[in-house]
LOVOKOL-955709 format. One record per residue (C-alpha): z, y, x; chain; residue in three letters. Coordinates in pm, whole numbers. Last residue first. Layout:
BEGIN
<pt <Z; Y; X>; A; ALA>
...
//
This chain:
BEGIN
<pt <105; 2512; 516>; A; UNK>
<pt <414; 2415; 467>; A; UNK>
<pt <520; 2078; 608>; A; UNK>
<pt <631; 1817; 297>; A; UNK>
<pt <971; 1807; 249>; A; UNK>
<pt <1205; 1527; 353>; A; UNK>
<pt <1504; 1610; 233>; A; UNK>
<pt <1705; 1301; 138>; A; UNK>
<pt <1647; 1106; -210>; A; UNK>
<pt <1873; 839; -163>; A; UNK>
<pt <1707; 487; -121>; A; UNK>
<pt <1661; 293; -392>; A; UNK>
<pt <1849; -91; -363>; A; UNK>
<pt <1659; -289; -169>; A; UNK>
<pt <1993; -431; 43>; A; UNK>
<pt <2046; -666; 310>; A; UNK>
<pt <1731; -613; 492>; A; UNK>
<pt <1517; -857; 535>; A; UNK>
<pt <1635; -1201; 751>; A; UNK>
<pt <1492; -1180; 1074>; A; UNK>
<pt <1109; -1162; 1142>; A; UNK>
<pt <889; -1456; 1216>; A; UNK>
<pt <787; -1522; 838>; A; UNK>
<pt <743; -1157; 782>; A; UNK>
<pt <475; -1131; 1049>; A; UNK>
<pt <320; -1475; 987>; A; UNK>
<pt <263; -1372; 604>; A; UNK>
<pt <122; -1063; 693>; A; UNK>
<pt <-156; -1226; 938>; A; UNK>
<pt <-210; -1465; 667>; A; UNK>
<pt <-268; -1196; 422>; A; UNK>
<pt <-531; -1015; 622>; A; UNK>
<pt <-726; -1350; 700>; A; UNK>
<pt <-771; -1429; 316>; A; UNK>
<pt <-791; -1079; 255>; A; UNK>
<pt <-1101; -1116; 542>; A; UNK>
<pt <-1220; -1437; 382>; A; UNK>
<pt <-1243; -1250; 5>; A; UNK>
<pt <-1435; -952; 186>; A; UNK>
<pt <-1682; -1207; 321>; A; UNK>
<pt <-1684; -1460; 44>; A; UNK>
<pt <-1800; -1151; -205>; A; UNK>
<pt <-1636; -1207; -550>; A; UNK>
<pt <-1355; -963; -625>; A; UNK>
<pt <-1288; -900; -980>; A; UNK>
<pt <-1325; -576; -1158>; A; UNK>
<pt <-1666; -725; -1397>; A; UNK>
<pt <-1806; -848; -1067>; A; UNK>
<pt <-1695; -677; -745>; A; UNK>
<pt <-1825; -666; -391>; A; UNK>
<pt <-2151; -441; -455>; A; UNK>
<pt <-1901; -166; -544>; A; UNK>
<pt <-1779; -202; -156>; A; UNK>
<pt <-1444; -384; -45>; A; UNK>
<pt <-1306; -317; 300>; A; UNK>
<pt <-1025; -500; 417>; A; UNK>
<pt <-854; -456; 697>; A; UNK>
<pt <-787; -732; 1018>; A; UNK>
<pt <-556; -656; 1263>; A; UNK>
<pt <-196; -609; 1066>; A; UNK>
<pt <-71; -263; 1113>; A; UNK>
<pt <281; -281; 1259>; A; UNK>
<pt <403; 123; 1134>; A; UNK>
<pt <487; 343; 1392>; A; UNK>
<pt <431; 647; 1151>; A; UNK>
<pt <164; 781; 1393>; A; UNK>
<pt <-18; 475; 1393>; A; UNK>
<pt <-3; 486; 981>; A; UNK>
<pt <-230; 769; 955>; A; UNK>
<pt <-410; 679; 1273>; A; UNK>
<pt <-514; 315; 1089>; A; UNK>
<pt <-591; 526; 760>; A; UNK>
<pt <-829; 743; 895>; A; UNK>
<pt <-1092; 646; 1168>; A; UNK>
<pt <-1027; 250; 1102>; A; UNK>
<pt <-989; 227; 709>; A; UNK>
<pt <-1301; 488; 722>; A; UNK>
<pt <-1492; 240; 873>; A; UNK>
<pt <-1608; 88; 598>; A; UNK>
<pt <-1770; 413; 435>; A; UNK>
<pt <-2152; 310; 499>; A; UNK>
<pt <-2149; -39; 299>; A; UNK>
<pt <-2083; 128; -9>; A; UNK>
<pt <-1945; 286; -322>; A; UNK>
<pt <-1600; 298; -146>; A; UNK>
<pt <-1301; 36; -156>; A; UNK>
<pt <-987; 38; 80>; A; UNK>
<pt <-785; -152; 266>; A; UNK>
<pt <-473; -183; 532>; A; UNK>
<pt <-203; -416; 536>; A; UNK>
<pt <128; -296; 655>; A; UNK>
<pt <415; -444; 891>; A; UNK>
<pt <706; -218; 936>; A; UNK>
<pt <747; -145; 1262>; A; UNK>
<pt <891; 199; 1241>; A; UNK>
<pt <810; 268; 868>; A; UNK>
<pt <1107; 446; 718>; A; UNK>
<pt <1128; 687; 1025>; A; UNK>
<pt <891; 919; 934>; A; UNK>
<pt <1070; 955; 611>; A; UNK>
<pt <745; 906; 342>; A; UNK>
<pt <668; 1237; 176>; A; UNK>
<pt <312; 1328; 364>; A; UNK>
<pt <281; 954; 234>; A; UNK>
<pt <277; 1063; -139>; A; UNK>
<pt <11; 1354; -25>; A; UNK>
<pt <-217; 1106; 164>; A; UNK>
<pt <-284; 869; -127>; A; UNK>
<pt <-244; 1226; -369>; A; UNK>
<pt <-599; 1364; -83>; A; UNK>
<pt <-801; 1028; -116>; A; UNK>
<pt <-913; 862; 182>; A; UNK>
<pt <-1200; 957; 361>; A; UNK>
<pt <-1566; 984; 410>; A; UNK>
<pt <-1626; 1236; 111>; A; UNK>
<pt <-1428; 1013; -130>; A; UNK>
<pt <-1304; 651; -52>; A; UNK>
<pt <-1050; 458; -290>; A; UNK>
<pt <-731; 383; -111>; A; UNK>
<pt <-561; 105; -77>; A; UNK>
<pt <-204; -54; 90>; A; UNK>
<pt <-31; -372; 149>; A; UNK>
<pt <319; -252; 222>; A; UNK>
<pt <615; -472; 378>; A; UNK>
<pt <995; -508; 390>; A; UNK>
<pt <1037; -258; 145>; A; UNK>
<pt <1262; 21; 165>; A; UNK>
<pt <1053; 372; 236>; A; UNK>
<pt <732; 243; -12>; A; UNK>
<pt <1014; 181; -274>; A; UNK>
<pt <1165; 506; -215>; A; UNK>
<pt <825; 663; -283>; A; UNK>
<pt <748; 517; -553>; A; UNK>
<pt <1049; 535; -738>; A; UNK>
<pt <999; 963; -692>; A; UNK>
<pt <670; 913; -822>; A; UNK>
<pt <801; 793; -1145>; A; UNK>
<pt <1100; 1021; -1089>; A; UNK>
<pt <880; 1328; -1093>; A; UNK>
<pt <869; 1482; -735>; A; UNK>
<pt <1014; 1863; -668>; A; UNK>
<pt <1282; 1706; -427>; A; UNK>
<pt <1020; 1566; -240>; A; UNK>
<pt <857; 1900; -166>; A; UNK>
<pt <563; 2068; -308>; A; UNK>
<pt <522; 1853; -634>; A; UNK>
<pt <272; 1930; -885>; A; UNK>
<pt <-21; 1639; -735>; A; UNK>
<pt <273; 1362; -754>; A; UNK>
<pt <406; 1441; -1111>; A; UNK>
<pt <75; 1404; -1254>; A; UNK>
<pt <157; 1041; -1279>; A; UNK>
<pt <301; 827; -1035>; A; UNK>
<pt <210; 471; -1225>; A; UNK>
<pt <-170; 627; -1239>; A; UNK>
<pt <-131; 662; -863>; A; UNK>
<pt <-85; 297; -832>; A; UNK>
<pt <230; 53; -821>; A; UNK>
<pt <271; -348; -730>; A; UNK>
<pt <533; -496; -652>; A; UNK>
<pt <609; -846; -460>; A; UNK>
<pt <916; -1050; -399>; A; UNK>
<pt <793; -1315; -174>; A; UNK>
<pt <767; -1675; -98>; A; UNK>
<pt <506; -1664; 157>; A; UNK>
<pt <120; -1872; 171>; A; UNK>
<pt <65; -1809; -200>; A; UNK>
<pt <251; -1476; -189>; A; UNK>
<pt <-1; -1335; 77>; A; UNK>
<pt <-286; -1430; -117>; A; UNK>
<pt <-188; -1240; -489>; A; UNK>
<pt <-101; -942; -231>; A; UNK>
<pt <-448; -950; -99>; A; UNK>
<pt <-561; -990; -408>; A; UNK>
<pt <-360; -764; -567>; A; UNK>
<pt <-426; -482; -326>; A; UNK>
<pt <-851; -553; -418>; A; UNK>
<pt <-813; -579; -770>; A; UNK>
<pt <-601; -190; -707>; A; UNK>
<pt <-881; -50; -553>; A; UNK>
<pt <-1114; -236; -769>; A; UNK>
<pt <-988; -32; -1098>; A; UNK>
<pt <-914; -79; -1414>; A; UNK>
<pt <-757; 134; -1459>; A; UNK>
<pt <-765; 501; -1329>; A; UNK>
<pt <-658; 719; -1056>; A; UNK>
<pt <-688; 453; -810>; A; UNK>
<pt <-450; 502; -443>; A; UNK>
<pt <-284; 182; -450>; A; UNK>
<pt <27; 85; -335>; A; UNK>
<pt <181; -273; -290>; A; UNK>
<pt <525; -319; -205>; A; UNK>
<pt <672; -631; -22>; A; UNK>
<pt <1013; -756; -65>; A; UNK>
<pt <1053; -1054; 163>; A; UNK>
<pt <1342; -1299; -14>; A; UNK>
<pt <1683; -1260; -33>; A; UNK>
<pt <1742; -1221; -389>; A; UNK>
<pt <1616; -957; -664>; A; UNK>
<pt <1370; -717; -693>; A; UNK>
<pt <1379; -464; -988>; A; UNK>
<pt <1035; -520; -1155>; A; UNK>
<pt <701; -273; -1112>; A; UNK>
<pt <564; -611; -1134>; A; UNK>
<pt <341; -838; -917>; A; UNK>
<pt <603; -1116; -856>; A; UNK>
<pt <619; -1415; -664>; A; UNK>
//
């Protein structure tokens, strides 16, 4: 397993992590690599990891795809041709945070039909959980994506030093990474190919 920004390599599940922090360290991101930390102990797994910081200001200056900085630009294409996400998001003002949404306003709609994705996200406490269900389920519901049941939900309370610690938000990555694992284990062989996909024209809407 690997939690680089790496080139992948081989046949095995390529799974991209992507989390929405705009600084390190961060628990949004201690909370994707745990889940992605658990998912490649129970699957053998080619796994990368990126965050906002690895976009750089690139992202927030771009109004259509072809305007993105080739950081942000990898990120993306990775996101389109991976076998699997596990995604986070830091919560702000009851939702999640407006260059998470921006890269995905990006993504091909059709890039994520059925592609299986974990869900999570960190807020200051208990009363933004359900923002992973209001907001970020729809978001990827209307890209057809196979959201795995159980999210993860990680409060400031949660972490020690940047490291996860509660037993209840450690059992449900536990739980959210064995549902990922059993989705990519019954699938076909991945795709051929990860190589970057070309950089069509898929601009943002206007408004």
């Amino acid at each position: 397993m690997s939690l680089q920004g790496s080139s992948f390599s081989g046949p095995l599940p390529r799974i991209v992590g992507f989390s929405a922090n705009l600084q390190r360290p961060s628990k949004t991101r201690a909370l994707v690599e745990a889940v992605a930390e658990a998912t490649g102990a129970r699957l053998r797994a080619d796994i990368r990891l990126f965050d906002v910081v690895d976009a750089g200001t690139g992202l927030g200056a771009a109004w259509s795809r072809d305007q993105l900085s080739l950081p942000a630009r990898r990120i993306l294409e990775a996101i389109e041709n991976a076998d699997a996400l596990i995604v986070g998001t830091p919560v702000y003002k009851g939702a999640y945070t407006g260059l998470f949404k921006h890269l995905f306003d990006f993504v091909d709609p059709a890039a994520l039909v059925g592609k299986p994705v974990v869900l999570s996200a960190t807020g200051g406490g208990a009363r933004h959980a359900l923002v992973v269900e209001h907001s970020l389920r729809p978001l990827f519901g209307f890209f057809s994506a196979q959201t795995v049941p159980t999210s993860v939900y990680g409060s400031d309370a949660d972490f020690s030093d940047g490291i996860l610690v509660d037993e209840g938000v450690r059992g449900r990555v536990s739980d959210a990474a064995s549902q990922l694992a059993a989705l990519l284990g019954a699938r076909a062989k991945p795709s051929a190919s990860f190589e970057a996909a070309p950089a069509a024209a898929f601009a943002a809407p206007n408004r």
